[in-house]
Structure formats: structure tokens, C-alpha cells
C-alpha positions, 0 to 999 in steps of 0.5 A: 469912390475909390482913389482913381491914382490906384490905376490897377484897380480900376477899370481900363476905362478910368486908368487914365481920367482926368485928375482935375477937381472939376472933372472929379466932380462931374464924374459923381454927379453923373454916376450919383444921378445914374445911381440915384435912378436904379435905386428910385425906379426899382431897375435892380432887385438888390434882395435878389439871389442867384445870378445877377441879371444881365443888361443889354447897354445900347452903345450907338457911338454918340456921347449920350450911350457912351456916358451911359456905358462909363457910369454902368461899369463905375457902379459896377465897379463901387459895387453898386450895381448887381448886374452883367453888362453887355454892350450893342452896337446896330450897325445899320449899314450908313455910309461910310460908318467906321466899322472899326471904332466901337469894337477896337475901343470896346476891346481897349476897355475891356467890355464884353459887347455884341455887334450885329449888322442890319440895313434898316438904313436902305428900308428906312431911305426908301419906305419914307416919303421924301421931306419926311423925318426918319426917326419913327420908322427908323426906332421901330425897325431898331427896337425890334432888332434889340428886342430880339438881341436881348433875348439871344442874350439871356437879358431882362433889359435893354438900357438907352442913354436917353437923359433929362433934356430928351425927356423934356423934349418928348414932353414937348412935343407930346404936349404941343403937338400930339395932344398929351402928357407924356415924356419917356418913363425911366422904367418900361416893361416892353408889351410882350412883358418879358423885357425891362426897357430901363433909362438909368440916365433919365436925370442928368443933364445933357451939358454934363454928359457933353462935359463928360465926353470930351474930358474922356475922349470917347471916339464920337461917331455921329448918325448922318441918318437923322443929323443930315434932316433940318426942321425936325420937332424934337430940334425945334423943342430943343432951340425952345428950352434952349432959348428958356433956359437963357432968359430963365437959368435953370427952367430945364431943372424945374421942369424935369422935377415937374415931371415927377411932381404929378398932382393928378387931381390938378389935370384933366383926365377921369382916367388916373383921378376919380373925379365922379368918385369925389363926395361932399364930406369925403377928404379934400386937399387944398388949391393953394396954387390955382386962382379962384 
């Protein structure tokens, strides 16, 4: 990484970062993590020729996309990451959302970005029941709108800031109460097949990303829409791991190298491992872990 003193080669974004260690360090684990997920889930295609493709970088104002957005541009700027990125912001129409704060900062870093204004606040408000959560309607309603964005764009993906502890949450809830084993994929190809859904920070850690935004003092604009509801199960996951990880340090990671350390002959679903394909003097494997 180039020397962040030499101000007039680096971004706007990082003319003015902190010099501590600490903070350094932070800085590339983040970005080393972002990178070390494009390269592993094959997000671009470094033998590609032609023009670089362009990405649509969902920027909600939160601490998460707004790390997802600095880690990009850094890549971007060590050479590491072959792409044009856009930023998109959905201002969906919360009162009293400060229509001002992402365009003025965006504009200060020097971001090409799009904003585009839709009330799915007002449908969501009032097509789901009261005591009901908003967040499924509310990501449908978003998708489709992003969806159509990129394309208006020319993109050939759409990038989320969703991290490590998001994935293991989706994980839980998934397992406890939907009854599967799923949790986000770092690289989706959306249903009509002509769109990339890509999570480049899928193995960094929340606490890192909080760290990171603070230290660059990113104008945080929180969503009163889901925010203001208690009880919701992701919230509920979240207070569990969190609650692991006090009484066992470090569990979140374990758990997140779980969820790409799959032994599909350990689970029980005939779908992704040939159980009736099994025959007595074809290859094993051995059960070291499982009693007997």
C-alpha cells in the first residue's frame, strides 16, 4: 500500500485518514479481507479485455456500505480492483431523511454516484399488518428498484455491504426458524441471469467496520424504518452470538470458517450428496469427528 503522507496521490477519501498504527492496521485488514473475497469468489475476471465492467456500490448511509465504498476505491486505487464503480443511494422517501448528507460527501470524495428517489416507505407503512417487521417487503420493493438501476447503468453487478456477523445471522435464523442451511452467498447471479449480486465484505467483521467509521468520520444516516421495531429475529440472533461470543472469544470466527468448510456427506440432504450412489468397495472417507 502506497504511503497515505503522499496526499496528492490518494483519493480525496484518504487525504486526511488517521496516521495512527492502529488504524493503519485496521485499514488492511479490511481492504485484505474485501480483496482476498473478489479473488476467492471470482467477483472480477482479471484475464478480461476491453472495458472494465462497471459496479453498482448500494451506499444506504450506514457504517457497513459506507466501508464497502472506501475498501472499493482503495482497491481500486492499489490497482487491485479492474472495475468502474458507481454509488446508489434509494432515498425512500423516511421522514425527515437528510437529502443532503450522501450527495455533498459523495461530491467531496469525488464519487461518481446516482441517487434516485422512490417511496417504498409509504407502501411498506401501509401494506404490512401492524406488529409485523418491515424488512421483507421492504428488501423486495429495494431489489427490484436496484435491479433496474443497474441496468440503466450498463452494470453487471450490484455490491451490498452486508459482512461476516449479517452472514451469521441469516444463518441462524434460517436454521432455527426456517428450517434450512443457508446464509448469504458472497456471489449471486440474480434469477433473470443478467446481473451479479457480489458481497465483497462477506468476511470482515462488524466490529472492524464500526472501528473503520468512526476513525473516518463517515456522515452515518440511521434507517428509522427498521430501527424503530423491537423484537425482530435478526436482533434476537445478534444478542445470541453476542452473548457466545462473551462466554467463548472468537466463536463468530470459527462459525464463519464453518460456513465454508462444508462436508456435504455429514449433512442430510440427498440433493447435494449421493447417498443412494454410496456402494461397498467404492471410495470412503473416514468420521473422525462424529461418535460412533
Amino acid at each position: 500500500m502506497a504511503d497515505d503522507q503522499m496526499t496528492g496521490l490518494v483519493p480525496p477519501l484518504f487525504a486526511d485518514v488517521p496516521k495512527s498504527v492502529s488504524f493503519k492496521k485496521l485499514r488492511k485488514r479490511i481492504v485484505r479481507n474485501a480483496l482476498q473475497a473478489v479473488d476467492q469468489y471470482g467477483m472480477v475476471d482479471r484475464a478480461r479485455t476491453g472495458p472494465p465492467p462497471k459496479w453498482l456500490v448500494c451506499l444506504s448511509g450506514g457504517k457497513d456500505s459506507y466501508g464497502l465504498l472506501a475498501a472499493l476505491i482503495d482497491l481500486k486505487w492499489q490497482g487491485a480492483l479492474p472495475v468502474e464503480l458507481i454509488a446508489c443511494n434509494l432515498d425512500q422517501g423516511q421522514p425527515g431523511f437528510p437529502k443532503h448528507v450522501l450527495p455533498e460527501w459523495l461530491d467531496k470524495v469525488g464519487v461518481k454516484y446516482r441517487i434516485e428517489t422512490e417511496d417504498t416507505y409509504s407502501i411498506v407503512t401501509e401494506k404490512v399488518p401492524e406488529n409485523r417487521t418491515f424488512c421483507s417487503m421492504c428488501s423486495r420493493l429495494r431489489r427490484g428498484i436496484l435491479y433496474r438501476i443497474a441496468r440503466e447503468e450498463g452494470c453487471e453487478a450490484i455490491v451490498l455491504g452486508h459482512h461476516r456477523d449479517d452472514a451469521l445471522e441469516t444463518f441462524m435464523m434460517n436454521l432455527i426458524h426456517g428450517g434450512r442451511m443457508a446464509a448469504m452467498p458472497p456471489k449471486l447471479l440474480n434469477d433473470a441471469g443478467d446481473l451479479f449480486v457480489l458481497r465483497p465484505l462477506i468476511t470482515c467483521a462488524e466490529d472492524d467496520l464500526a472501528k473503520f467509521a468512526e476513525a473516518m468520520e463517515f456522515p452515518i444516516i440511521p434507517c428509522n424504518l427498521c430501527g424503530s421495531q423491537d423484537g425482530l429475529q435478526r436482533q434476537a440472533m445478534k444478542a445470541m452470538l453476542d452473548e457466545w461470543e462473551r462466554k467463548k472469544p472468537g466463536v463468530r470466527q470459527v462459525m464463519a470458517h464453518a460456513l465454508a468448510t462444508v462436508r456435504p456427506s455429514h449433512l442430510h440432504d440427498p440433493r447435494v450428496f449421493d447417498f443412494a450412489g454410496l456402494a461397498l468397495g467404492g471410495t470412503g472417507e473416514d468420521d473422525p469427528n462424529v461418535p460412533f
